[in-house]
N, C-alpha and C positions, 0 to 999 in steps of 0.2 A: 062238346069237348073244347077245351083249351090249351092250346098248345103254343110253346116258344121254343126256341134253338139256341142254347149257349155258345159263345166261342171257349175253348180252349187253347190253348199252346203248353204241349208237352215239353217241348226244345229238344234235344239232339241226342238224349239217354232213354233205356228205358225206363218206362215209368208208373207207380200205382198213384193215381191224381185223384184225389182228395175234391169230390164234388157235391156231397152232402150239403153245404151252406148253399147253394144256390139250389138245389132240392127244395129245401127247407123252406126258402124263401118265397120260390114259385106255388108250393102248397100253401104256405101262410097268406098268398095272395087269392087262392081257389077262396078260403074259410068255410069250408063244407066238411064233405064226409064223401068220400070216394077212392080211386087208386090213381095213385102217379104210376106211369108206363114211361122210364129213361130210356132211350132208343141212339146208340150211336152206329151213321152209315158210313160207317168204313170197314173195309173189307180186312184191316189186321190191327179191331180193336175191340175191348169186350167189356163190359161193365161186372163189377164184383160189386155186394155185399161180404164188406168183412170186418173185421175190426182193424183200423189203422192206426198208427202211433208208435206199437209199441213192439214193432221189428216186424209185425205180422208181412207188410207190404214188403220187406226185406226177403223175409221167405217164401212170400209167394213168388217171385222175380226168381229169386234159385231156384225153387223148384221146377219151373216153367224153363229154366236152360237146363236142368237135368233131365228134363222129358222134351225139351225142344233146341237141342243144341244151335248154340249160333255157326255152324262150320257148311261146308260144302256139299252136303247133300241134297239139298233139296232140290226137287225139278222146276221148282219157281227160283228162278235164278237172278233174275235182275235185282238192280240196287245195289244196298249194303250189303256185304258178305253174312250167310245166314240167315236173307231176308224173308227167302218164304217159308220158315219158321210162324213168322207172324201173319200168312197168309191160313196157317193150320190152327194159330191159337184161338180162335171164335169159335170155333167147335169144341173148346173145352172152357171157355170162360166165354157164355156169348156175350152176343151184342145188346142186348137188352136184360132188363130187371122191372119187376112193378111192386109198389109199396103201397100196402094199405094207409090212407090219410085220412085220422077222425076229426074231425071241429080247425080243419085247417093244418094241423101237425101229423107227420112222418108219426109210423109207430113202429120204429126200427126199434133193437133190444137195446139196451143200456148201451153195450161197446161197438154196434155195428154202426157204419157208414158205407156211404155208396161210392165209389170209385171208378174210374174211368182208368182200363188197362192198356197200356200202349207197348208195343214193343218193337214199333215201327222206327227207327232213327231216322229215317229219309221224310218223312213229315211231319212234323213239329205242330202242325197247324189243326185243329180237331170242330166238329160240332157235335153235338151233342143237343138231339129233339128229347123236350120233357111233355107229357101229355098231360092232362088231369080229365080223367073220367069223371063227373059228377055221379053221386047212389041216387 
């Protein structure tokens, strides 16, 4: 197995971050036939499969505050106001993803990309483990 850790920086909004080109890159460097396993260890962040670009990461962000309001309920209370929101959102968007790679390349559908979902404000700062299983 082959593994690296990306840095990220979210910064201080929520955010759907756009990590496909360094995917991409770490599989073009495998040049085989196996699964990339994206793996982020933090506890209020998730990795999606979706299409970005074209408002999709806009709606997923709404919808995630319409089922996970930023306001004072939560019993994870510390931090920013509404933070343990983001302690419950891995349960619905986890923290991992695996992508079949043939001859070196991602075989995501024409519009999908991999994203790294954050909706933490209070750390900005991310890793992100990518594995590559060799077939």
């Amino acid at each position: 197995m082959k593994s690296t850790v990306i840095e990220v920086t979210t910064g201080r909004s929520e955010v759907v971050y756009d990590i496909t080109p360094q995917c991409a890159s770490f599989a073009r460097e495998a040049g085989a036939d196996g699964l990339l396993h994206i793996f982020v260890p933090h506890a209020t962040a998730g990795i999606a499969i979706m299409e970005l670009g074209a408002r999709s990461d806009d709606d997923l962000l709404a919808t995630l505050l319409d089922l996970l309001p930023a306001d004072d309920r939560w019993r994870h209370a510390h931090g920013s106001r509404g933070h343990g929101r983001s302690h419950v959102m891995p349960a619905l968007i986890p923290p991992y993803a695996t992508v079949p790679v043939i001859g070196g390349a991602l075989t995501l559908g024409t519009w999908q990309s991999i994203a790294l979902v954050d909706l933490n404000v209070d750390n900005p700062d991310r890793q992100v483990r990518l594995s590559f299983l060799g077939g």
